[in-house]
Structures are given as structure tokens and as C-alpha cells.
C-alpha positions as CSV (number, residue, x, y, z in Angstrom):
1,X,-19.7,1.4,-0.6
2,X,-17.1,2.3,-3.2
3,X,-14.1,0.2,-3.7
4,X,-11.7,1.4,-6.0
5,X,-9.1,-1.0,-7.5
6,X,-5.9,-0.4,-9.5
7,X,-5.2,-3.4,-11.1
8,X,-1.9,-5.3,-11.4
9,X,0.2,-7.2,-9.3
10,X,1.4,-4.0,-7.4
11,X,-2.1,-2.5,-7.1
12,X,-4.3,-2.2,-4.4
13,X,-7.9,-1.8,-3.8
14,X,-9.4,0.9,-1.5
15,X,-12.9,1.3,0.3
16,X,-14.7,4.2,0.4
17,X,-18.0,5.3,2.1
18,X,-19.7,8.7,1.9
19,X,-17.3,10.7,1.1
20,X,-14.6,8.5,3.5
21,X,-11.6,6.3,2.5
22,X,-12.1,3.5,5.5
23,X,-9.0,0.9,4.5
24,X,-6.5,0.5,1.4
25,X,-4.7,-2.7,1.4
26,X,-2.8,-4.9,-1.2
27,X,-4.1,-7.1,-4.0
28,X,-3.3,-10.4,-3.3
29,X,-1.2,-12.4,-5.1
30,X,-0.1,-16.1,-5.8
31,X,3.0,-17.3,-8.3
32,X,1.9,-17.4,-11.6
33,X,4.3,-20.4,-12.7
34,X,6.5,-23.0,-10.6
35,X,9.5,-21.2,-10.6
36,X,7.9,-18.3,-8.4
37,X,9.2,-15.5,-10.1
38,X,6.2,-14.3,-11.3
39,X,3.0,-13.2,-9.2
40,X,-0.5,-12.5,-10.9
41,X,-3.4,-11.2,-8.4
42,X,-5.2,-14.4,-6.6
43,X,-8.7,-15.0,-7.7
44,X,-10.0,-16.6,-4.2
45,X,-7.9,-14.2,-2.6
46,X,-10.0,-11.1,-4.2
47,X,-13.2,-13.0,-3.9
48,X,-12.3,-13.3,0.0
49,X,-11.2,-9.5,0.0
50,X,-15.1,-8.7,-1.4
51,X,-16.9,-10.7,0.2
52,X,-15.8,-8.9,3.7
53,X,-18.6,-6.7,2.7
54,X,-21.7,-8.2,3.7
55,X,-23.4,-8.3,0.5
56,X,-20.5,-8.2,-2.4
57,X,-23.3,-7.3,-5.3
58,X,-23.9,-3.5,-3.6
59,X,-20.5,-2.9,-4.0
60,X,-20.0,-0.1,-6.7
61,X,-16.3,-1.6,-8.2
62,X,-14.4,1.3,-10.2
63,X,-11.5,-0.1,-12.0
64,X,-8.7,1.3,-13.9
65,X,-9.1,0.0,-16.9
66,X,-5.9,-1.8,-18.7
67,X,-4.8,-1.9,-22.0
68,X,-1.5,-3.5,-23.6
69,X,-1.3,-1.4,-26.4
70,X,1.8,-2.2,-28.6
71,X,4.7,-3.4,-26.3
72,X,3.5,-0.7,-23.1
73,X,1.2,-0.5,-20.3
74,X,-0.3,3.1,-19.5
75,X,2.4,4.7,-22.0
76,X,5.8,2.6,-20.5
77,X,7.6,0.1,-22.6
78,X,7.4,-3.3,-21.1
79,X,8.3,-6.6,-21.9
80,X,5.9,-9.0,-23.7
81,X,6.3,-11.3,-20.6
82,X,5.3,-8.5,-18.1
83,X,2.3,-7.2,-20.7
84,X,1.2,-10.8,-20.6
85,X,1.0,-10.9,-16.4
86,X,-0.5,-7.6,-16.0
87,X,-3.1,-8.4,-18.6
88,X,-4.1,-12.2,-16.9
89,X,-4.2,-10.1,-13.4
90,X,-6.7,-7.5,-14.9
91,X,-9.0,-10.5,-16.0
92,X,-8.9,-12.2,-13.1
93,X,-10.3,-8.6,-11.1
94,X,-13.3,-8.6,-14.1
95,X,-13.8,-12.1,-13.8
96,X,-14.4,-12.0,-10.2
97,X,-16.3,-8.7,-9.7
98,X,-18.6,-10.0,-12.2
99,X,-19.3,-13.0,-10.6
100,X,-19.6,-11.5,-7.6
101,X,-22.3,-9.1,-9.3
102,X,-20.8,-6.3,-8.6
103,X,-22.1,-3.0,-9.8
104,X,-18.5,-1.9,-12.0
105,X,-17.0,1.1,-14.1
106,X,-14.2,0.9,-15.8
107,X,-11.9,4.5,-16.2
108,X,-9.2,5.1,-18.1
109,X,-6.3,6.2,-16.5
110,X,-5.5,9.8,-18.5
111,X,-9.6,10.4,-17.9
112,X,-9.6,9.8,-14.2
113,X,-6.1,11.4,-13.9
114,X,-6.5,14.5,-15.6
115,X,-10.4,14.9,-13.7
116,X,-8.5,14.8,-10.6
117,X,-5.4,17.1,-11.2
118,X,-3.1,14.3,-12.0
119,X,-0.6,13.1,-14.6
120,X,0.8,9.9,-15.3
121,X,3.6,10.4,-12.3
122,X,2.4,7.7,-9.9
123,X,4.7,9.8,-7.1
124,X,2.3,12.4,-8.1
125,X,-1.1,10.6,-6.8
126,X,1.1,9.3,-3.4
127,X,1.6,12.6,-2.7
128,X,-2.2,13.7,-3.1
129,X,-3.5,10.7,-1.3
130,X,-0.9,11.8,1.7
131,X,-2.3,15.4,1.5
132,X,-6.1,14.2,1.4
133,X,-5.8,10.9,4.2
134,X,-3.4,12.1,6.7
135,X,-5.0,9.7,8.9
136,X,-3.9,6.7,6.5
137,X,-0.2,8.3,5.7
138,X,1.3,4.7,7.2
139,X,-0.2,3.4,4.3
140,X,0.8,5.6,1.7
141,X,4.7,6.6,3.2
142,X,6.9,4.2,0.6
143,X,7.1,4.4,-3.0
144,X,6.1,0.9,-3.4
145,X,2.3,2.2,-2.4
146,X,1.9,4.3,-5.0
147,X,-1.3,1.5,-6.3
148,X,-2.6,1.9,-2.4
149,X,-2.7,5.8,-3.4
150,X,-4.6,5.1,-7.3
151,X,-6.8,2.5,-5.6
152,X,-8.1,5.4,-3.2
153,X,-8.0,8.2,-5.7
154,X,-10.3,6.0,-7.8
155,X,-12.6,5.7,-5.6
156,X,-12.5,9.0,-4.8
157,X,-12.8,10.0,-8.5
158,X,-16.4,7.8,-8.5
159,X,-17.6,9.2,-5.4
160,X,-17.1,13.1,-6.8
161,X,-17.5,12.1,-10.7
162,X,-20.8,9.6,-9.7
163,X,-22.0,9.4,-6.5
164,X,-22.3,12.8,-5.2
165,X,-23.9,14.7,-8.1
166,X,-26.8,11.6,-7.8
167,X,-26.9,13.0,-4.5
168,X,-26.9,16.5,-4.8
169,X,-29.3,16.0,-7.6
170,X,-32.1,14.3,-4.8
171,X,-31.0,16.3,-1.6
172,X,-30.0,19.7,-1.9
173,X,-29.9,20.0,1.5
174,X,-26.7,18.1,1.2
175,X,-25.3,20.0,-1.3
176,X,-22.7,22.2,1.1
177,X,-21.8,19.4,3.2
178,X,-20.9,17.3,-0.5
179,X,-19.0,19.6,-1.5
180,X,-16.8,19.6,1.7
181,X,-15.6,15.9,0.9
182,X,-13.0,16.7,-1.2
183,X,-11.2,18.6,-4.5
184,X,-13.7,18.8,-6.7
185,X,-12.3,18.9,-10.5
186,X,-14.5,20.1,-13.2
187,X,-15.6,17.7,-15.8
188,X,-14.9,18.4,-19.3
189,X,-16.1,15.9,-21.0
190,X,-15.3,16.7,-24.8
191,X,-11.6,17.0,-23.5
192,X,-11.7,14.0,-21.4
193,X,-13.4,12.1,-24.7
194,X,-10.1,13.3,-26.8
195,X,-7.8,11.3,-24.6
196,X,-9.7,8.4,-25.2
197,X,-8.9,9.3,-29.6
């Protein structure tokens, strides 16, 4: 099981099995400070969300991974304060998937983006994860679920990136019906390696 988690206090975390996006729901939250005007993602909360799965330490975590740069998260000015909140909530996600001993990979979000077809639009990945789940539009119809949509695209993005050429590679008799799960992107890796420079 795959479960795909944009961080943040507005992200989301989305399982995925097989080639199938089960659920996408909300990272919980509590107030970060007594006057309640700031949220950062719960630690027991996320532990809770895990452990639904019956052993948390098979779970293959992929996670977009975070960095505050100088005064912006993922190329958008923001305030020190904000940096500060995103930054404690993207601990608290590696702090419990590693006690949890879950199996994790960390992405950035230009490498997964641009392997998938996407930019830095966030409107951009609602509307794929519309075109791709049908099935789950109710959880991808408002603006304000544009982390449900990265949460399942990353997963997605490990299942065709990860776990499907391991599984092509030792079945080839599943090789057709692999490739039917989704867009496949091709990997350029010396490209994706420059975005990182």
C-alpha cells in the first residue's frame, strides 16, 4: 500500500493500491498556539490516520519534500511566521512515519511535477486528479482540495516511477495490464537531476 502525503496544514494524504487510489482525506490538524489562529498537522492524529493500516511499517510513505528556502515555500514568498508552521508540520509527518517504520521517499516537488506533466499551478494537478478519479471528483470539486489532488498524484507518481517497473521487471506477464493504470511520463533523469541544481 502507497500512501502519498503532501505536507502542510492544507495537505492531505492519499492511499493507493495496485494501481488504485482507495481514499484521500485531510491531514489533521490541532492549534499550534493558544490564540488558535494557527494550525500545524496533529502528530497522534497522523499516527491514528497510519495505523488504520493493519501493519503501519509496510506502508511505502512518499512525501513531498519541503524546503524554506529564503523567505518562500515551493517558489511563493511567504511570511517568516507561515515558513516557520509549514516547516514544524513537515517534521511532525517525518517524525511520525519514522517511528512508525515506515518504508519513505522523499520527492521534490518540480521532479515529481514535471515526471507527471505538471507545473507548479496547484489548479493544474486538481484538474488531473478530476480527469484520472472520476469516481473521487466529491473529493477533488473545490479549490481548497488542491493537497487532496498532490497527495494522490504522489502516490501515483511512486506507483508508476517505483512500484510498477519492480513489477514489470519480475512479471512480464503483467506488463500490458501495468501499463493500463495510468499516464505514464518518461523519466529523464539528467533533466529531473538539474532541477534539483
Amino acid at each position: 500500500m502507497i500512501v502519498g502525503i503532501d505536507p502542510g496544514v492544507h495537505g492531505a494524504l492519499a492511499w493507493f493500491d495496485e494501481g488504485e487510489l482507495f481514499d484521500v482525506v485531510d491531514l489533521p490538524t490541532v492549534m499550534a498556539n493558544k490564540t488558535g489562529k494557527k494550525q500545524v498537522v496533529s502528530d497522534s492524529g497522523l499516527a491514528a490516520e497510519l495505523e488504520k493500516a493493519h501493519d503501519p511499517s509496510k506502508l511505502i510513505i512518499i512525501i513531498e519534500r519541503q524546503t524554506a528556502g529564503s523567505g518562500n515555500i515551493q517558489g511563493r514568498p511567504v511570511a517568516p511566521v507561515a515558513i516557520g508552521t509549514q516547516m514544524r508540520s513537515y517534521g511532525i509527518i517525518e517524525g511520525v512515519t519514522a517511528a512508525l517504520k515506515c518504508e519513505r521517499h522523499f520527492v521534490m516537488p518540480a521532479v515529481w511535477k514535471r515526471r507527471m506533466g505538471l507545473t507548479s499551478d496547484k489548479e493544474l494537478s486538481r484538474a488531473r486528479a478530476l480527469q484520472l478519479w472520476p469516481q473521487h471528483a466529491d473529493k477533488f470539486k473545490y479549490k481548497k482540495n488542491e493537497g487532496r489532488a498532490e497527495a494522490a498524484l504522489l502516490a501515483l507518481y511512486q506507483w508508476q516511477a517505483v512500484e510498477l517497473p519492480a513489477i514489470v521487471a519480475t512479471d512480464e506477464d503483467n506488463f500490458e495490464e501495468a501499463l493500463a493504470t495510468g499516464p505514464f511520463v518518461e523519466e529523464d533523469v539528467e533533466d529531473d537531476l538539474d532541477l534539483l541544481n
